[in-house]
C-alpha positions as a Markdown table, in Angstrom:
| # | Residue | x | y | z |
|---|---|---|---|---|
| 1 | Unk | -148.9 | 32.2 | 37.6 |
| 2 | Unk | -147.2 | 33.8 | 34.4 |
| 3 | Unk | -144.7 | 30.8 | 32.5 |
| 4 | Unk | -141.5 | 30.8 | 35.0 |
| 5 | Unk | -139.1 | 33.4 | 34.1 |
| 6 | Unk | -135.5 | 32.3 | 34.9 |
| 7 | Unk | -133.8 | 35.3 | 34.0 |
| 8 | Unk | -135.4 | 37.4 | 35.9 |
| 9 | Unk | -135.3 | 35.3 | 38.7 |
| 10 | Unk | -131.3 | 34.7 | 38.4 |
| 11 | Unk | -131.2 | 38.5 | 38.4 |
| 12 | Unk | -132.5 | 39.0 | 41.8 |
| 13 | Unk | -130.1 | 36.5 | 43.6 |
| 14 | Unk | -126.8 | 36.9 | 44.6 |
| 15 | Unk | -123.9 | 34.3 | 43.4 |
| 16 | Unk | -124.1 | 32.8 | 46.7 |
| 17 | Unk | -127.5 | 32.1 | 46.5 |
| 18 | Unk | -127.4 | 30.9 | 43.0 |
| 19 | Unk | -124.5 | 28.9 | 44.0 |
| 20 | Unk | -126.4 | 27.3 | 47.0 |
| 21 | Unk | -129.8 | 26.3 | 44.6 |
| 22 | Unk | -128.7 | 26.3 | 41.0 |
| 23 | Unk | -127.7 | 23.6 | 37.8 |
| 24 | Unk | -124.7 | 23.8 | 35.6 |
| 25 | Unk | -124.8 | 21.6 | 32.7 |
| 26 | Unk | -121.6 | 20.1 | 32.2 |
| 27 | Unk | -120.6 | 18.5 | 29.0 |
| 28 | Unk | -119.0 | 15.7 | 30.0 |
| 29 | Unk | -115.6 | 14.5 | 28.1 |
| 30 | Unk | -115.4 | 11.0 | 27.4 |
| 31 | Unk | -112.8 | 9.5 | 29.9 |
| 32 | Unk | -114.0 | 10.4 | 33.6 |
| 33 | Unk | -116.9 | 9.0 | 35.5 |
| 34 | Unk | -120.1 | 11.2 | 36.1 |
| 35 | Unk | -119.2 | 10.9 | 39.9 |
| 36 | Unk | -115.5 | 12.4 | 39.4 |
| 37 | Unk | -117.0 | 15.6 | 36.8 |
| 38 | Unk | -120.1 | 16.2 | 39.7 |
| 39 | Unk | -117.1 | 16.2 | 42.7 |
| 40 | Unk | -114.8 | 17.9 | 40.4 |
| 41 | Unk | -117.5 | 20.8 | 40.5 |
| 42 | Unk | -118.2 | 20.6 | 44.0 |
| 43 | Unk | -114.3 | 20.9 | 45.0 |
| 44 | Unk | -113.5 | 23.6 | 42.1 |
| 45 | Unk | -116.8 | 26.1 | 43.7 |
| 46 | Unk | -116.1 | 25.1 | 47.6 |
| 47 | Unk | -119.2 | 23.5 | 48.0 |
| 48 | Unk | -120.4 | 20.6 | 50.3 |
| 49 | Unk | -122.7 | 19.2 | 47.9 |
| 50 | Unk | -123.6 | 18.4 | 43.9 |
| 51 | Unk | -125.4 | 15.4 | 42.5 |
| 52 | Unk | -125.5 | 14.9 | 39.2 |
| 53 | Unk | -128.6 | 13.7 | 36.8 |
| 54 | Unk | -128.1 | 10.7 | 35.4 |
| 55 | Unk | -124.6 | 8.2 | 35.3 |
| 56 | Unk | -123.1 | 8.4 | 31.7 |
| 57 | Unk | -120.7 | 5.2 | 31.5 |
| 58 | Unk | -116.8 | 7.1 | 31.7 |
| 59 | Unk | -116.5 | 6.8 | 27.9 |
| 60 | Unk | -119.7 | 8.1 | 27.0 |
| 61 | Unk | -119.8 | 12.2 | 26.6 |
| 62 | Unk | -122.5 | 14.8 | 26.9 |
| 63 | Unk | -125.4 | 16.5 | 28.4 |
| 64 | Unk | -124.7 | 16.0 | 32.3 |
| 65 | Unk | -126.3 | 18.3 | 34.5 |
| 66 | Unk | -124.8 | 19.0 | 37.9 |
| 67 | Unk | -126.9 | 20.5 | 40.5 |
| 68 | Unk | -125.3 | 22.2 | 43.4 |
| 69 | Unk | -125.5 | 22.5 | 47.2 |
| 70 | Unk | -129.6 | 22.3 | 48.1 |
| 71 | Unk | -130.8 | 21.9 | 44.4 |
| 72 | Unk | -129.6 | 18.1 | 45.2 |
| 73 | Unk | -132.5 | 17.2 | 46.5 |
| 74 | Unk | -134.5 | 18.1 | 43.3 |
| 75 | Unk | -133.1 | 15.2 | 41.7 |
| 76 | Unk | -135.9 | 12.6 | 42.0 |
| 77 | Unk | -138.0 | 15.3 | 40.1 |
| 78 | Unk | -135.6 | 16.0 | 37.5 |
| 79 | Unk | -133.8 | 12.8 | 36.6 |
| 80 | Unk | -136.3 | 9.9 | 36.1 |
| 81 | Unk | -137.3 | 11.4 | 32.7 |
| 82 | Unk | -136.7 | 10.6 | 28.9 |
| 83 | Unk | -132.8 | 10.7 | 27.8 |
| 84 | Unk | -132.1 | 11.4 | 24.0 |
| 85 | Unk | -128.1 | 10.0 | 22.8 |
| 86 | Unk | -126.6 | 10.2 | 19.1 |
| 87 | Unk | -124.5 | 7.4 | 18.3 |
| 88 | Unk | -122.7 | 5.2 | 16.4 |
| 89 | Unk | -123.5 | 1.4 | 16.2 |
| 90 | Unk | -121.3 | -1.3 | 14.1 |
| 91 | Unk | -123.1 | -4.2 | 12.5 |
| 92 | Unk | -121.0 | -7.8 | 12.6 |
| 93 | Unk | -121.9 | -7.8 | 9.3 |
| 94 | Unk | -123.2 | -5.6 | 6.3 |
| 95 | Unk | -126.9 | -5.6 | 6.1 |
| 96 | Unk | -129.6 | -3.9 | 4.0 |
| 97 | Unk | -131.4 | -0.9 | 5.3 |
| 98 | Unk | -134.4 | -2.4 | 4.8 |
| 99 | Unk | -133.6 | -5.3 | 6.7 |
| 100 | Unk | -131.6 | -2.8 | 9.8 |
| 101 | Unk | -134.8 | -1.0 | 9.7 |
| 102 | Unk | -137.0 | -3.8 | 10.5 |
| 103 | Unk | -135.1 | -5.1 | 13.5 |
| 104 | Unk | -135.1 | -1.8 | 14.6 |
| 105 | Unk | -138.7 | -1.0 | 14.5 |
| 106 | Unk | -139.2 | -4.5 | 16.8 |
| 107 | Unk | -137.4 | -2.8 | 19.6 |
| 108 | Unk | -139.4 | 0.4 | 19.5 |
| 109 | Unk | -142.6 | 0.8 | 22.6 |
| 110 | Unk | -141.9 | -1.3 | 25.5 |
| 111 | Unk | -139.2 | -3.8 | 26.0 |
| 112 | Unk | -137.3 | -5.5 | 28.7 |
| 113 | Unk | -133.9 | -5.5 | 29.4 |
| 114 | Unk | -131.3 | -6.8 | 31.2 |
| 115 | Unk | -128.4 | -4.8 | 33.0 |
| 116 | Unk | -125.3 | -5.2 | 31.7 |
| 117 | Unk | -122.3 | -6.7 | 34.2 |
| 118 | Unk | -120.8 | -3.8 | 34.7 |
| 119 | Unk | -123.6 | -1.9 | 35.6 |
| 120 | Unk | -124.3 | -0.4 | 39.2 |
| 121 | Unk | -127.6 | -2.0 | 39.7 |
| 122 | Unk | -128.9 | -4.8 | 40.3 |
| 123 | Unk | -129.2 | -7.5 | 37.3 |
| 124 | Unk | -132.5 | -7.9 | 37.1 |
| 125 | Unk | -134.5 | -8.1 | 34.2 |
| 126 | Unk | -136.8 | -4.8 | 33.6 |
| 127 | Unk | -139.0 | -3.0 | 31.7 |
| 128 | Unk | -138.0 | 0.1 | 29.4 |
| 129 | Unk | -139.8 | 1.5 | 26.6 |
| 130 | Unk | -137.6 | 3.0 | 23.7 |
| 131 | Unk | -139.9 | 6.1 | 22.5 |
| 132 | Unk | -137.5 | 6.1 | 19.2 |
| 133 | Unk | -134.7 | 5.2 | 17.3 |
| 134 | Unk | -133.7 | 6.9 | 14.1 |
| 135 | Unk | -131.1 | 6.0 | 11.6 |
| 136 | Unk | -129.3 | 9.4 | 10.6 |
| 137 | Unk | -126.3 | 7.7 | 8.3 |
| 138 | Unk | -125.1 | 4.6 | 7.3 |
| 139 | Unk | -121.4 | 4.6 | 6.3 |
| 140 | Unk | -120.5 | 0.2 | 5.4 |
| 141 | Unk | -121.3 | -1.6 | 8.7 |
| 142 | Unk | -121.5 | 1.9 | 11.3 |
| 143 | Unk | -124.5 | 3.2 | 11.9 |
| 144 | Unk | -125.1 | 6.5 | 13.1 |
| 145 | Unk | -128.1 | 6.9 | 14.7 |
| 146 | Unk | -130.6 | 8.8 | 17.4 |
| 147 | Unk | -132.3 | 7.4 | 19.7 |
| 148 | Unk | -134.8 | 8.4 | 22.7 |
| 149 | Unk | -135.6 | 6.6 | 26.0 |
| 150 | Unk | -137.1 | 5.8 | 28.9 |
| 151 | Unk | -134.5 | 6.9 | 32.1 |
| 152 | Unk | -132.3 | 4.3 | 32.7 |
| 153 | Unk | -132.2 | 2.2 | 29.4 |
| 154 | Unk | -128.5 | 1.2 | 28.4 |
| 155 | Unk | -128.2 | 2.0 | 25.0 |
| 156 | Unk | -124.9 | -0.6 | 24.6 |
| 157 | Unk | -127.1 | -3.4 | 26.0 |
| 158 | Unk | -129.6 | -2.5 | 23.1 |
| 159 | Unk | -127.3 | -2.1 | 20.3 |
| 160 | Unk | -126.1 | -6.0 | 21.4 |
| 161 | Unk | -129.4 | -7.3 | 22.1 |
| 162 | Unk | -130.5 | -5.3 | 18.3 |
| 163 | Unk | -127.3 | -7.0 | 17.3 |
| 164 | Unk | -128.4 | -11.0 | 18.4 |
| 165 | Unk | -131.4 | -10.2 | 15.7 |
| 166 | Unk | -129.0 | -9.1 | 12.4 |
| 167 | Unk | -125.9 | -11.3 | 13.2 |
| 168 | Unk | -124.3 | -8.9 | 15.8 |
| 169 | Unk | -123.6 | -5.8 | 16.8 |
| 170 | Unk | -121.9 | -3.5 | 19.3 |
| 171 | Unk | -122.1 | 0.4 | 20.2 |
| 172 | Unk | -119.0 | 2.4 | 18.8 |
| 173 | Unk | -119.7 | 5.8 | 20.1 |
| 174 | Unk | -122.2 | 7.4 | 22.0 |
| 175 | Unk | -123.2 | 11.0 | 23.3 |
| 176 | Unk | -126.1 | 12.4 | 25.2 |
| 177 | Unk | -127.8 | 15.2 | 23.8 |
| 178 | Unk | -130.5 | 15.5 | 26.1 |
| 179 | Unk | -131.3 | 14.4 | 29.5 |
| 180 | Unk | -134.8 | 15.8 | 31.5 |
| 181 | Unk | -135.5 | 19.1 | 30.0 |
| 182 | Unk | -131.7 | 19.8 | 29.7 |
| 183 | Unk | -130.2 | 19.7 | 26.3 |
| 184 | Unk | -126.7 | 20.7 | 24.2 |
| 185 | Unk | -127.8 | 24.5 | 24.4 |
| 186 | Unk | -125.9 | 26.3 | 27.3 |
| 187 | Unk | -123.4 | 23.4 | 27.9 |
| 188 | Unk | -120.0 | 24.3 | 29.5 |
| 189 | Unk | -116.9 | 22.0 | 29.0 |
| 190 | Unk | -114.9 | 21.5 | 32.3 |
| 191 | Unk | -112.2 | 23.8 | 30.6 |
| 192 | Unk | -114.3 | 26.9 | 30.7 |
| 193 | Unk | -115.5 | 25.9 | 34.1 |
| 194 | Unk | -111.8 | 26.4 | 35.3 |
| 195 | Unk | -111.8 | 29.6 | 33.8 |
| 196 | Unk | -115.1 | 31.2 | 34.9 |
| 197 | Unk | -114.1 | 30.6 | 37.8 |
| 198 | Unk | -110.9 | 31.7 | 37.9 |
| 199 | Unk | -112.6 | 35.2 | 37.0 |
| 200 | Unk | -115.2 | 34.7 | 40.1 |
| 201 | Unk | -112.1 | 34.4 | 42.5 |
| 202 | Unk | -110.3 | 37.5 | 40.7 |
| 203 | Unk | -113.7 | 39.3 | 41.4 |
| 204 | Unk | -115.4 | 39.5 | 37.8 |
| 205 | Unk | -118.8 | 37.0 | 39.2 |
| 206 | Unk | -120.7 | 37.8 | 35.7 |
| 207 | Unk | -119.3 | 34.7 | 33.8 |
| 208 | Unk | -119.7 | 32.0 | 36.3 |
| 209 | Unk | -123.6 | 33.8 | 36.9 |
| 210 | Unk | -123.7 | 33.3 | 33.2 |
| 211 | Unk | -123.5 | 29.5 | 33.0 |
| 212 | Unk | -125.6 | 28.3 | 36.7 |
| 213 | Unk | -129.1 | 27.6 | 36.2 |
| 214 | Unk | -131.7 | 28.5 | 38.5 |
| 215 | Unk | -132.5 | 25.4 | 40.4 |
| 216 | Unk | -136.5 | 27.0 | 40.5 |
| 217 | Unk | -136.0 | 25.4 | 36.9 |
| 218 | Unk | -138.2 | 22.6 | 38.1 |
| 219 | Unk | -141.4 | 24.4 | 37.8 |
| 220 | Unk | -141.1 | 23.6 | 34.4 |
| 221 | Unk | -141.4 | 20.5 | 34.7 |
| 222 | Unk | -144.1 | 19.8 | 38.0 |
| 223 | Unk | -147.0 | 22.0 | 37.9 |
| 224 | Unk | -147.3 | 24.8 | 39.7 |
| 225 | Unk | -149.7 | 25.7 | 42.9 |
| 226 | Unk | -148.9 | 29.7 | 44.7 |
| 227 | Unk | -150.8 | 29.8 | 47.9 |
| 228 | Unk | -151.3 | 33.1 | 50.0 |
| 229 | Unk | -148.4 | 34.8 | 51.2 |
| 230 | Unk | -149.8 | 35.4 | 54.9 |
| 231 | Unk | -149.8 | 32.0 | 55.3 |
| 232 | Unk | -145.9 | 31.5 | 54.2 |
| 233 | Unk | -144.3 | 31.1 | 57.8 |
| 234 | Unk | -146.8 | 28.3 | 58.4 |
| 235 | Unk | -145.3 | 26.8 | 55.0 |
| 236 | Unk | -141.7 | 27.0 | 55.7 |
| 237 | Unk | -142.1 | 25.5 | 59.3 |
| 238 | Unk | -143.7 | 22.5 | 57.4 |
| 239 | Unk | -147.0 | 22.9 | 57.3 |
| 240 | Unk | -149.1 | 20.9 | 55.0 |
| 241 | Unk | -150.7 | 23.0 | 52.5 |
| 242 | Unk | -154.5 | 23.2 | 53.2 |
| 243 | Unk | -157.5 | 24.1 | 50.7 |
| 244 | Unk | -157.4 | 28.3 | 52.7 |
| 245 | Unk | -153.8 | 28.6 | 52.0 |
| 246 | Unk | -154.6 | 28.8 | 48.3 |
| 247 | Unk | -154.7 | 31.3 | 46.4 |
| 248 | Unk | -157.0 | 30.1 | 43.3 |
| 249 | Unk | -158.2 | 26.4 | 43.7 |
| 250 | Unk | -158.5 | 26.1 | 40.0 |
| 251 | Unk | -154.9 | 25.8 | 39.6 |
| 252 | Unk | -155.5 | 22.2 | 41.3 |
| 253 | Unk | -158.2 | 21.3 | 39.0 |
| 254 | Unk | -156.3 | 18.9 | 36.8 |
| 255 | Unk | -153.7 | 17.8 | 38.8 |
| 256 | Unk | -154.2 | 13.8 | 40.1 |
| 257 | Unk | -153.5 | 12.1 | 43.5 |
| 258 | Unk | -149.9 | 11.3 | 43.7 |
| 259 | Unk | -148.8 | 13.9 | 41.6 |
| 260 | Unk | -145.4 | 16.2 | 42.4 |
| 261 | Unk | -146.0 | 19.9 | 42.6 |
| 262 | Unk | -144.1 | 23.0 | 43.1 |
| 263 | Unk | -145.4 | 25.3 | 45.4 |
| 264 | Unk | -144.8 | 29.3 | 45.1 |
| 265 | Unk | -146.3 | 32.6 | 46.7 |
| 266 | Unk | -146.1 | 35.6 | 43.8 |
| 267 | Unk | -142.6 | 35.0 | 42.3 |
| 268 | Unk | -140.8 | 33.3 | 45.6 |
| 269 | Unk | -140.5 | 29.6 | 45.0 |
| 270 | Unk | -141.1 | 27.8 | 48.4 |
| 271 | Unk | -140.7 | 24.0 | 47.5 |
| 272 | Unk | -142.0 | 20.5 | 45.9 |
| 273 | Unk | -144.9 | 18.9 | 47.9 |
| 274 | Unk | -147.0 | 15.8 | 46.9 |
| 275 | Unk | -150.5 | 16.0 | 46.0 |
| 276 | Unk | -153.0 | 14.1 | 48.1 |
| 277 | Unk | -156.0 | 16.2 | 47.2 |
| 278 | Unk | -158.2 | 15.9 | 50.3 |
| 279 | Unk | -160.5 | 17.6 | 51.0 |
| 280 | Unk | -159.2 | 20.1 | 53.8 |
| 281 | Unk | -155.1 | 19.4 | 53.2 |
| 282 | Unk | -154.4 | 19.7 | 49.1 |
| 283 | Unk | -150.6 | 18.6 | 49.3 |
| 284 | Unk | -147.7 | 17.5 | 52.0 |
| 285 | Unk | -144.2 | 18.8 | 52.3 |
| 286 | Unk | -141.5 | 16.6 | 50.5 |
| 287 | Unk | -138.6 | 19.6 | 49.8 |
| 288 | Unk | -139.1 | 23.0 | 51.4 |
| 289 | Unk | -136.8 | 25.8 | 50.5 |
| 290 | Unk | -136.2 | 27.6 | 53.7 |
């Protein structure tokens, strides 16, 4: 299959089907929780459902995806995947850069970490691995910085547990830049949300098409597998995907028990199944779009 083309997807659906299986990616104010922006969406379109990817803590701001009405239940594949914040850290205490630098690199790779208190889950020690952390300025004792990381590290808890190792510090600001495969590019403040929409309901769709992303999105992040489109009724009534219903069985060449895949026939995108690689059945049904 040719690299997933969104656009021309998006133009072949209505609003009410984009509506019904796209993303919006809401920059998030600092102030509200992620669960008041992601129901704010859902009661401003009329829908019964949105999720969002990832909890920013209410005075943290940024990249917050929301994904509406059936896309919810792509969020297992989309959200468990490296976040990227900018922020700004203040020492206790001035130290050299030298000095910041080395504490800094002994939290890069994996590291464990405890749950703040007011966190959601459960307080339990656990491993995260901290694929960078860059220092962009240094203004007397702030630190503004960029770091990326595993889904689910807190970056206060690691500015204070950096902090125990220079004579303490805490995190000032913080804003997420990237979450999944979703960054800054495209973002819509709740402000212009209210307004593209107030031109859907006065008739003018074009702006709120505009903004909502194509929930098929997620074929750029699981591979992808098209099987034979006489064998697409079977599909949508749940049928495992077996070895005949493919359409080229080298597409399944590199791709490892366990895996995530999304499954298409030509250009229709027909759901995420999870590789077993059997002999006679390749994948079973976990999501099917029907």
């Amino acid at each position: 299959m040719e690299k997933l083309n969104l656009e021309k997807i998006k133009e072949s659906k209505s609003i009410e089907e984009l509506l019904h299986f796209g993303i919006i990616n809401i920059d998030k104010p600092s102030g509200p929780t992620s669960f008041s922006v992601s129901d704010f969406v859902r009661k401003s379109l009329g829908l019964n459902k949105t999720s969002h990817l990832g909890t920013l803590d209410p005075m943290v701001s940024g990249v917050l995806p929301v994904l509406l009405g059936r896309a919810c239940r792509l969020n297992e594949y989309l959200m468990h995947r490296n976040k990227t914040y900018v922020g700004v850290m203040r020492l206790h205490k001035e130290i050299s850069e030298n000095e910041l630098k080395r504490v800094i690199d002994k939290f890069i790779g994996k590291i464990m970490q405890l749950p703040p208190k007011k966190s959601r889950v459960k307080r339990a020690i656990r491993e995260r691995e901290i694929i960078s952390f860059k220092i962009l300025e240094i203004e007397a004792k702030d630190v503004l910085f960029e770091t990326e990381v595993q889904a689910g590290t807190y970056i206060r808890k690691l500015c204070d547990d950096m902090g125990k190792e220079m004579g303490g510090a805490h995190m000032l600001e913080l804003r997420r830049t990237n979450a999944s495969i979703f960054s800054e590019k495209g973002l819509i403040s709740l402000y212009e949300l209210e307004k593209v929409i107030s031109e859907h309901e006065k008739g003018n769709s074009k702006p709120l098409r505009d903004i909502i992303i194509p929930a098929e999105i997620v074929a750029e992040i699981l591979p992808i597998v098209n099987i034979k489109k006489q064998v697409l009724k079977k599909v949508l009534s749940g049928s495992p995907i077996f070895n005949s219903f493919l359409e080229n069985d080298k597409e399944i060449k590199n791709i490892q028990e366990g895996d995530k895949i999304c499954v298409y026939t030509k250009d229709i995108f027909v759901g995420c199944y999870n590789f077993i690689g059997k002999k006679e059945i390749v994948a079973v049904p976990e999501f099917v779009f029907n």
